[in-house]
Phi, psi and omega in degrees: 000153201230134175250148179220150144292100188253120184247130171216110159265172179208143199251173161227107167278096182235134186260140196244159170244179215315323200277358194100343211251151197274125173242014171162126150250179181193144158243148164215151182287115178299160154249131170249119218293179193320282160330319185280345167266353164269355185252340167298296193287347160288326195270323162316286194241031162231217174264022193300218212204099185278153215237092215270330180252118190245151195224152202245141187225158290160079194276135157283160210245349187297144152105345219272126183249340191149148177263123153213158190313005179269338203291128165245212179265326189269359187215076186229087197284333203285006218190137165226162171263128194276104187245054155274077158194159197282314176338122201287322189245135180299158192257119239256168192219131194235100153270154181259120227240079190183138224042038209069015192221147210230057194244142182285166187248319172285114193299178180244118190248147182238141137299086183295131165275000194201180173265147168179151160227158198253135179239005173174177106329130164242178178222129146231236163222014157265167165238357195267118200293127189083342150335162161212029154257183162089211213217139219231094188271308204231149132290129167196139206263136185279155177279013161224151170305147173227122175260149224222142179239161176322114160092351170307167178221134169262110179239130202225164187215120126265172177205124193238108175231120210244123176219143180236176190140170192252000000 
């Protein structure tokens, strides 16, 4: 018998316009890069350095050539990160823990501060908006640019659900 570990995370994304009101949802699916998984199976079964705080990040469409699993936060030639939102700070994502499954309960919100458009998501273990430290877990991409206007709201929920079996 052969046992496997299956982790998939995924965002639900809904874009809002100034008033509250829905102009558009998505779930899209992560990649999850190379480094965060040498940093996982380090921090289970070895010494690593657990990482208690994770932050929702913004890809931008300017510029944009492709996301890969090579990618970390400080060395991401396809993406750059978009910090058109009022927020001071990437906006932290606090999940809750239970039954293989890892989802915030407090949704995560962006504010634009500018016109932009947006070509995906990241998770990192940073908060410093614009930042390139810290451990770069995941990617995901929307299946369109979603163009986002002064004072729109990005409001977002993940979920990392880890399942084993044969």
């Amino acid at each position: 018998m052969q046992a496997k570990l299956d982790l998939k995370g995924y965002w639900i994304a809904d874009g809002l316009d100034a008033q509250g009101h829905l102009l558009w949802q998505e779930a899209i699916y992560n990649d999850v890069v190379s480094a965060a998984l040498t940093d996982l199976l380090s921090v289970y079964f070895a010494s690593g350095t657990q990482k208690p705080s994770w932050y929702a990040g913004l890809i931008d469409n300017a510029a944009y050539t492709g996301v890969a699993l090579a990618d970390t936060i400080s060395s991401h030639a396809g993406w750059a990160e978009s910090t058109a939102y009022s927020e001071s700070t990437r906006p932290q994502w606090t999940p809750t823990v239970s039954g293989g499954l890892a989802s915030n309960a407090t949704v995560i919100l962006f504010t634009m501060s500018a016109a932009t458009s947006l070509r995906g998501l990241f998770l990192v273990s940073n908060s410093t908006k614009g930042g390139s430290t810290g451990t770069l877990w995941s990617t995901a991409l929307f299946t369109t640019v979603r163009a986002m206007l002064t004072l729109q709201t990005l409001r977002l929920t993940y979920r990392l659900r880890a399942a084993g079996g044969g």
